[in-house]
C-alpha positions as CSV (number, residue, x, y, z in Angstrom):
1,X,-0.8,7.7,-6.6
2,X,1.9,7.5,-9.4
3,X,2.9,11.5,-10.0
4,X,6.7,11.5,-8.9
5,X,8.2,14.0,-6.1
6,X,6.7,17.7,-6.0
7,X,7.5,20.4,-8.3
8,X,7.0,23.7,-7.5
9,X,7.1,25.2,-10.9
10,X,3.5,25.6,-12.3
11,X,1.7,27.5,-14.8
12,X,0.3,30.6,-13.4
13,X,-2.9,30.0,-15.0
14,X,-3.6,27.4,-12.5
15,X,-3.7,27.2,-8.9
16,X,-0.6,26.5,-6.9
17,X,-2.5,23.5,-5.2
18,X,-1.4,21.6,-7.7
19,X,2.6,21.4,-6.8
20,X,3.5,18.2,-8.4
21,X,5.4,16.8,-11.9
22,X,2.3,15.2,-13.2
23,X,4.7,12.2,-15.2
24,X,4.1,8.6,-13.9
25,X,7.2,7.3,-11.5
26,X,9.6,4.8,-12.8
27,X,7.9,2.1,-11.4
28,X,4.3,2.8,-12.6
29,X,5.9,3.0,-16.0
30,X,7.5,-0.6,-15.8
31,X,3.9,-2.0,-14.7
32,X,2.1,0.0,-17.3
33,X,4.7,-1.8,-19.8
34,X,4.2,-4.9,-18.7
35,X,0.9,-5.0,-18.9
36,X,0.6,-3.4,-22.4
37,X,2.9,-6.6,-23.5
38,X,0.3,-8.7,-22.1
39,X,2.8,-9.9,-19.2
40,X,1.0,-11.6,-16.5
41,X,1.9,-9.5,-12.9
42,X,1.9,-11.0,-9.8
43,X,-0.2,-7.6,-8.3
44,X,0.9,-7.4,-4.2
45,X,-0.8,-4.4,-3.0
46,X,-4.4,-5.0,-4.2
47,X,-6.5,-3.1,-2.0
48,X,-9.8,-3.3,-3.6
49,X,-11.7,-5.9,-2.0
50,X,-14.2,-5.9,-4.6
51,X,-11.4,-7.2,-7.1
52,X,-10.0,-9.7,-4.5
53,X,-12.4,-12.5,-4.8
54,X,-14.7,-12.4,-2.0
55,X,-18.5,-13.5,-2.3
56,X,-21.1,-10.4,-1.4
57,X,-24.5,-11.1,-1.0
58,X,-25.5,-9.6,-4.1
59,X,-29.0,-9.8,-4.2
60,X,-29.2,-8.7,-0.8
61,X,-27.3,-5.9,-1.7
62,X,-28.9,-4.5,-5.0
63,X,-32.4,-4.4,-3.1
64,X,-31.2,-2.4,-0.7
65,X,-30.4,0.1,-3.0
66,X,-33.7,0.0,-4.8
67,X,-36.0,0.8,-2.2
68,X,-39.1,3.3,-3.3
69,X,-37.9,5.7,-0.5
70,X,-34.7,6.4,-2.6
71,X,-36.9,8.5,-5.1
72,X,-37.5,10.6,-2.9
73,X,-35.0,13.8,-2.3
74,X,-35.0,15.3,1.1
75,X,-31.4,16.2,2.3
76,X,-30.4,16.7,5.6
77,X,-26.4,18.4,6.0
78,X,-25.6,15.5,8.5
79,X,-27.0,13.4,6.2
80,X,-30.4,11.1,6.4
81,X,-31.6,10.3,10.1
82,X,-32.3,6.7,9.2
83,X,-28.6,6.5,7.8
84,X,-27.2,8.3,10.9
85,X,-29.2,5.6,13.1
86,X,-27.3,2.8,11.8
87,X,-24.1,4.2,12.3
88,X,-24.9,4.9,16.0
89,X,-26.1,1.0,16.1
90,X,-23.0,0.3,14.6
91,X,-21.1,2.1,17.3
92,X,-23.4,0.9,20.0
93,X,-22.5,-2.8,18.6
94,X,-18.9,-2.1,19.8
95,X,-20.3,-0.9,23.5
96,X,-19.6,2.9,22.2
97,X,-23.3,4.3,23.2
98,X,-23.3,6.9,20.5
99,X,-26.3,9.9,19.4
100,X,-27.1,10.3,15.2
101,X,-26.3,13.8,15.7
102,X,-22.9,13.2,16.6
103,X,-22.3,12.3,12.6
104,X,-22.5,13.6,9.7
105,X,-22.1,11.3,6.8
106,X,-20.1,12.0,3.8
107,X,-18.8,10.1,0.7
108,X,-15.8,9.3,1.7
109,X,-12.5,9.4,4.3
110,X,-10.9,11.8,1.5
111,X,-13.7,14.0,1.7
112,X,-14.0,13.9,5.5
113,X,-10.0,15.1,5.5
114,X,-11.2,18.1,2.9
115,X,-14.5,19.4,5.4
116,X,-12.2,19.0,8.6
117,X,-9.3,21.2,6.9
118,X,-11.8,23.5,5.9
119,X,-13.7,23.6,9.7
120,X,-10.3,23.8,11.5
121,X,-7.6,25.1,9.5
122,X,-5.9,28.2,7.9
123,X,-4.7,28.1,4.8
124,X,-0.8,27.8,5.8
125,X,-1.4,26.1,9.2
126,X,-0.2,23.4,10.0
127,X,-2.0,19.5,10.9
128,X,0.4,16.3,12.1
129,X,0.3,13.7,10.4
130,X,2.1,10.3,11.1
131,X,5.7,8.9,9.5
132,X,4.9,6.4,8.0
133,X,1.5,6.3,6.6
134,X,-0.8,6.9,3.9
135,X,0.6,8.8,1.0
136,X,-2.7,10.5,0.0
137,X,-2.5,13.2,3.1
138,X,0.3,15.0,1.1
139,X,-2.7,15.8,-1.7
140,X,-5.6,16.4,0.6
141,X,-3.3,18.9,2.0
142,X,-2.2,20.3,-0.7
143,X,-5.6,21.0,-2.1
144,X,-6.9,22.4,1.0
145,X,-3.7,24.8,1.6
146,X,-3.0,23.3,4.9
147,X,0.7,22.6,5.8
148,X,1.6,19.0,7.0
149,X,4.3,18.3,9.4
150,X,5.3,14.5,10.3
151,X,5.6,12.9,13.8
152,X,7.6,9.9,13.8
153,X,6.0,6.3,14.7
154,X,9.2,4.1,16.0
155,X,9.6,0.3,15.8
156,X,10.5,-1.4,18.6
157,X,11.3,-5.3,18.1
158,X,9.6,-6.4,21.4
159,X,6.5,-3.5,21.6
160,X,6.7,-2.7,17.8
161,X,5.5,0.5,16.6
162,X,4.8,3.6,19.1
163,X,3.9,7.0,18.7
164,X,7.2,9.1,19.5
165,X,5.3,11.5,22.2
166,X,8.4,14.2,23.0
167,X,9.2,14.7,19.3
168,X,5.1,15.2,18.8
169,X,5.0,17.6,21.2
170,X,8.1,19.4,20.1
171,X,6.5,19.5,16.6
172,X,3.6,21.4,18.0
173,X,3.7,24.9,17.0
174,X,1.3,28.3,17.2
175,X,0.3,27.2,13.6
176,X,-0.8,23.6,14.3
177,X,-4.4,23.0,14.3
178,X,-5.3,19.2,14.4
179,X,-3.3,16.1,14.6
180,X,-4.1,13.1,12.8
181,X,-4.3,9.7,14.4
182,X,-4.7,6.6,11.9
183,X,-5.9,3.6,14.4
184,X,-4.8,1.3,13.4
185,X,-2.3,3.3,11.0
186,X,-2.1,2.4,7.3
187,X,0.5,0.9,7.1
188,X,2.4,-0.1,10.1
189,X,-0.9,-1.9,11.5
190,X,-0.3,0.0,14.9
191,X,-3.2,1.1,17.3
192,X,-3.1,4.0,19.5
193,X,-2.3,2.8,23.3
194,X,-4.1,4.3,26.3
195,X,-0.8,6.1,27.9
196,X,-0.5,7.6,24.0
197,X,-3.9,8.9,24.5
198,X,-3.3,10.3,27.6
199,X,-0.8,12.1,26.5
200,X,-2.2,13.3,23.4
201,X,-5.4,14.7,25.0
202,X,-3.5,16.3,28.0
203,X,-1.7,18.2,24.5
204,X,-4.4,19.2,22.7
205,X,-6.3,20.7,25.7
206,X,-3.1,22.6,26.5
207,X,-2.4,23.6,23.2
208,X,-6.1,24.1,21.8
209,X,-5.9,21.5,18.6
210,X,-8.3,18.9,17.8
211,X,-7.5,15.1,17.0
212,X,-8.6,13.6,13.3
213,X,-8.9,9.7,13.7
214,X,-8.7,7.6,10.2
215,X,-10.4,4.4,12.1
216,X,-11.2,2.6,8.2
217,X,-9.5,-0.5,9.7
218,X,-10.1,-0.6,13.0
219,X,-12.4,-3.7,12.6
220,X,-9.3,-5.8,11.3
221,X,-7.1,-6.0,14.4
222,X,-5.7,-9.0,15.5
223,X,-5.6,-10.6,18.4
224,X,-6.0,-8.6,21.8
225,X,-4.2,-5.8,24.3
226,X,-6.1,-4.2,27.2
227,X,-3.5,-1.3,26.0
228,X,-4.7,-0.7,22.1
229,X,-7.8,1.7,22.0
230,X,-10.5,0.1,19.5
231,X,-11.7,3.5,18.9
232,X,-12.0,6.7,20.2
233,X,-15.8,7.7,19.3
234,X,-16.1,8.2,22.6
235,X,-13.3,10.3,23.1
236,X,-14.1,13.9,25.1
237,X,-11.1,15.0,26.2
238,X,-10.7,16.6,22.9
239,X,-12.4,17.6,20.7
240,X,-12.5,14.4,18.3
241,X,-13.3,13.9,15.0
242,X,-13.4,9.9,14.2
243,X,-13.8,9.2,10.3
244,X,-14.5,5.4,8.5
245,X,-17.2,4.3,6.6
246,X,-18.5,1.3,4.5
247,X,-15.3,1.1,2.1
248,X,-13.6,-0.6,4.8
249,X,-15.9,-1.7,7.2
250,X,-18.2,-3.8,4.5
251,X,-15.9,-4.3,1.5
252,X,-18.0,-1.6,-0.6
253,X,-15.7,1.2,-1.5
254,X,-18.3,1.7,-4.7
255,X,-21.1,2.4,-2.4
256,X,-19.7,6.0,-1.1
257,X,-20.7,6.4,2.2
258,X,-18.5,6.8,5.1
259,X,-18.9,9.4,8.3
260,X,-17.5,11.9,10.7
261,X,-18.1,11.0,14.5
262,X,-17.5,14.3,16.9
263,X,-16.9,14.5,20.2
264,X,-15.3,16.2,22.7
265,X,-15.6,19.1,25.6
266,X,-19.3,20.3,24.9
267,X,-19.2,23.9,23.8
268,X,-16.4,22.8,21.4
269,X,-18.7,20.1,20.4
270,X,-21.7,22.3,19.9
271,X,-19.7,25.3,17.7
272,X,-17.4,22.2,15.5
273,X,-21.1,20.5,14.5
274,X,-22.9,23.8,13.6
275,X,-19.9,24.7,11.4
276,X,-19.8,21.1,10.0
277,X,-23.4,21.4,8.8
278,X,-22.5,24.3,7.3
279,X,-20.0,22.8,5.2
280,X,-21.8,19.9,4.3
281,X,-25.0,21.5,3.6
282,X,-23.0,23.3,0.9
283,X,-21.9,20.4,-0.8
284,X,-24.6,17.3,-0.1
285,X,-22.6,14.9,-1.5
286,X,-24.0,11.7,-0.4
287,X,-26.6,9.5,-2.5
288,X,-30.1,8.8,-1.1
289,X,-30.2,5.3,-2.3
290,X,-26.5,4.2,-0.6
291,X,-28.4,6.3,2.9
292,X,-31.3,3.9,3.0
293,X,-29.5,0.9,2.3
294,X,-26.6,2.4,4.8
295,X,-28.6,-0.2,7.6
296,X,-29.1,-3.2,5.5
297,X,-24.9,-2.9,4.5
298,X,-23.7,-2.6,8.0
299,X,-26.0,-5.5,9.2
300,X,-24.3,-7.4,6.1
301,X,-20.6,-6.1,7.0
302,X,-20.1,-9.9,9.1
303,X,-20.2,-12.0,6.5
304,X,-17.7,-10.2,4.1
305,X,-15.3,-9.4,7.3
306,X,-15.0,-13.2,8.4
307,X,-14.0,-13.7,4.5
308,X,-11.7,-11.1,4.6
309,X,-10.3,-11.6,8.2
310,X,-9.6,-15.4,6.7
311,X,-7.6,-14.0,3.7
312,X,-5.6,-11.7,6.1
313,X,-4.7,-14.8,8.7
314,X,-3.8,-16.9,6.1
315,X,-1.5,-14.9,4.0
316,X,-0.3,-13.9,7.2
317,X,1.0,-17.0,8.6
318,X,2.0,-18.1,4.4
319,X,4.4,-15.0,4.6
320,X,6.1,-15.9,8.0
321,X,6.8,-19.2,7.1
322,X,8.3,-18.0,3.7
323,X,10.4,-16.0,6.0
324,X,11.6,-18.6,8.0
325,X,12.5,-20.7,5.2
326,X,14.5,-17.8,3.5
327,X,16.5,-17.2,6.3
328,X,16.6,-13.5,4.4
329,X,14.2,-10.7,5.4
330,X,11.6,-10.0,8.0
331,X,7.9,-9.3,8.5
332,X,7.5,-6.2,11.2
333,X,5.0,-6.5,14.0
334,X,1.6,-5.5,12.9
335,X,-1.8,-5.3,15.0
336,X,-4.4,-4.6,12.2
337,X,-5.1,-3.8,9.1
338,X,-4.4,-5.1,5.5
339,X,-0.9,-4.4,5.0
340,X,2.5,-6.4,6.0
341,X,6.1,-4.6,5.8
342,X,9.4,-6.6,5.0
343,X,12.0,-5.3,6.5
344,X,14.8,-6.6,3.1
345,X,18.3,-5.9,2.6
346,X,19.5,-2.5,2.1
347,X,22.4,-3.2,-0.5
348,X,20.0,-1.9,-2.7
349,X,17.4,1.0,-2.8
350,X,13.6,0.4,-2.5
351,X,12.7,1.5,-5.5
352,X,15.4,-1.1,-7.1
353,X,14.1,-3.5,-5.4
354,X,10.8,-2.9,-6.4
355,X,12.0,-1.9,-10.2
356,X,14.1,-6.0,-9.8
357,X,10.9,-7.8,-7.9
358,X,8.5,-6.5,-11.3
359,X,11.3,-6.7,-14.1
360,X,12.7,-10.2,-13.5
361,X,10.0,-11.7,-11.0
362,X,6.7,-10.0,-12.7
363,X,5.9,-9.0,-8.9
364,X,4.1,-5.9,-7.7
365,X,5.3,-4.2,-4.6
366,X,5.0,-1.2,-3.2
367,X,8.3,0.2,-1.9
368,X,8.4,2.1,1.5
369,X,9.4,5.0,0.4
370,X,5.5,5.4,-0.9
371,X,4.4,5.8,2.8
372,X,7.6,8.5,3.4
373,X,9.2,5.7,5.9
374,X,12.4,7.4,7.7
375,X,14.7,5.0,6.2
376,X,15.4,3.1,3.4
377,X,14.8,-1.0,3.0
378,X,11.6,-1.8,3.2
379,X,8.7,-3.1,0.6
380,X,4.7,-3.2,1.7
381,X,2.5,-6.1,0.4
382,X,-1.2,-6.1,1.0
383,X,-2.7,-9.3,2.9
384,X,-5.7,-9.0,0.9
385,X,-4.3,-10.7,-2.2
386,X,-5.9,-14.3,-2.9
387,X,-3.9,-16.5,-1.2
388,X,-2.6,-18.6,-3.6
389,X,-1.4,-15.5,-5.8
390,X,0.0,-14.3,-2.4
391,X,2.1,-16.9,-1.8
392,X,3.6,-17.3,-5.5
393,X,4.6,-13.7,-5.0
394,X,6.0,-13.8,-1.8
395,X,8.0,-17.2,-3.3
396,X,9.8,-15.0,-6.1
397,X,10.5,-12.6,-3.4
398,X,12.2,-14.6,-1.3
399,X,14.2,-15.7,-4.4
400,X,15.5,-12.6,-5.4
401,X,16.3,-12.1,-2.1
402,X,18.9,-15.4,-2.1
């Protein structure tokens, strides 16, 4: 997103669930200027895998999508039963034995946030969200009314990030309703632990709130830990709502078709997935075609994740040898996901850092500061950048940071 900071004034013909200063930030405005003088940018936070020059089985693909059955319209509020099916065989793949009713497909993570707000929140409650992560919960919040309040994530040089359990639970208050989990989070990298789990279901029984799980990256973890918690689909100590979908999991953000996994204690369960057909049987937002090809794209998922998985490993051990050369700088402990932070000095502030990487360099970072990190002096680069374009950027970096 590139509005700057909230502003609370609006016009009263509209509705105040739009509290922000639409104007670009400072550093969308240098970018936009460069480009309009035809100035070639190093881009480091490329997130689109279908800009990042990865090969998709294209043929394969299209004909999914153009199967006779797509012509016909016969919606379903959890979505198609053939769909559903392939998601549970996804799940099953992993050794999490999973039923099609337990989903309900939507067209997106985003809009999964919006139908959970609606099924468990108030307007002026309150959900946790984790600090840092992804920016875009401050406008799925906004839009739905709900309030958020951050938990902090702390880095530890030897166990790197962990979930700061007391100062979650002191957060809790009569008006929370759901704490959000992001496993591994976007973009520290950091699973959820089995002791964090725990603890987090022996809260939300006590307290009577649900846990949201972002799990978009959870097939991109590195290496192993009998500790990290691949997923929690299978999750019933609380009630449990697990969200991904193909724009992570195959590469295919385009395609629009991601899913909400519940479970939990069973008369929870029941009430939560009545209510969450209701919602989505008011909307039916997801295509037929991208339903019946929703098999055919998960089988096809392997490929494109080995291909990205290689990108990620590589730029990965480019930037810590960048580092080591530098002498100046650090890479933080990550355990998944498409994201690195640099930890850089703070004689400056991240967004001059950023504003000096793109005005003298021609690189594109994000500064932390974008994912609301506690403290200053840190930039995030995505791992998903072609490698050689990776490593030129990182190189100016590490100059400007002589």
């Amino acid at each position: 997103m590139s509005t700057t900071a909230q502003d609370q004034t609006h016009d009263p013909m509209f509705s105040s669930r739009f509290p922000w200063n639409f104007t670009t930030n400072r550093l969308s405005r240098a970018l936009d200027a460069k480009r309009a003088a035809g100035i070639p940018v190093i881009d480091l936070t490329e997130s689109n895998p279908t800009r990042a020059g990865f090969e998709y089985p294209e043929s394969e693909i299209l004909t999914a999508m153009a199967l006779p059955s797509s012509m016909r319209y016969d919606p379903d509020p959890r979505g198609l039963h053939v769909a559903r099916q392939a998601v549970a065989d996804y799940y099953a793949a992993q050794d999490l034995p999973t039923s099609p009713d337990a989903i309900h497909l939507i067209s997106g993570t985003s809009e999964g946030y919006a139908y959970l707000f609606k099924l468990l929140v108030n307007p002026g409650d309150e959900v946790l969200v984790p600090q840092p992560s992804y920016p875009l919960f401050d406008f799925l919040a906004a839009l739905e009314s709900v309030k958020l309040v951050h938990y902090p994530l702390d880095y530890d040089e030897k166990k790197g990030w962990q979930i700061q359990l007391d100062l979650l639970a002191a957060t809790i208050s009569t008006k929370t309703r759901a704490i959000v989990l992001v496993n591994p989070n976007n973009p520290t990298g950091s699973f959820v632990k089995k002791a964090e789990l725990e603890k987090l279901n022996e809260l939300c029984a006590h307290e009577r709130i649900a846990l949201i799980v972002d799990e978009v990256f959870s097939d991109y973890g590195f290496g192993t830990d009998s500790q990290r918690i691949r997923s929690l689909a299978d999750n019933d100590a609380a009630l449990t709502f697990v969200l991904s979908g193909l724009s992570k999991i195959a590469g295919l953000p385009q395609m629009k078709l991601g899913w909400i996994h519940t479970s939990g204690p069973e008369k929870l369960l029941v009430e939560a997935r009545e209510r969450l057909d209701f919602i989505a049987d008011t909307y039916l937002t997801v295509g037929t075609p991208v339903q019946h090809a929703a098999a055919t794209l998960l089988s096809l998922r392997h490929g494109i994740q080995q291909q990205i998985i290689r990108r990620i490993d590589s730029n990965r051990t480019s930037l810590e040898k960048s580092l080591a050369n530098a002498g100046r700088g650090r890479k933080l402990h990550i355990e998944g996901g498409w994201y690195a932070i640099l930890e850089i000095p703070a004689i400056a502030s991240e967004e001059e850092w950023a504003l000096s990487f793109l005005e003298e360099s021609n690189v594109f970072v994000h500064p932390g500061y974008f994912f609301d990190f506690a403290n200053q002096g840190f930039i995030v680069v995505s791992l998903l950048t072609l490698q050689e374009i990776f490593r030129e950027g990182i190189t100016r970096i590490m100059a400007r940071l002589q």
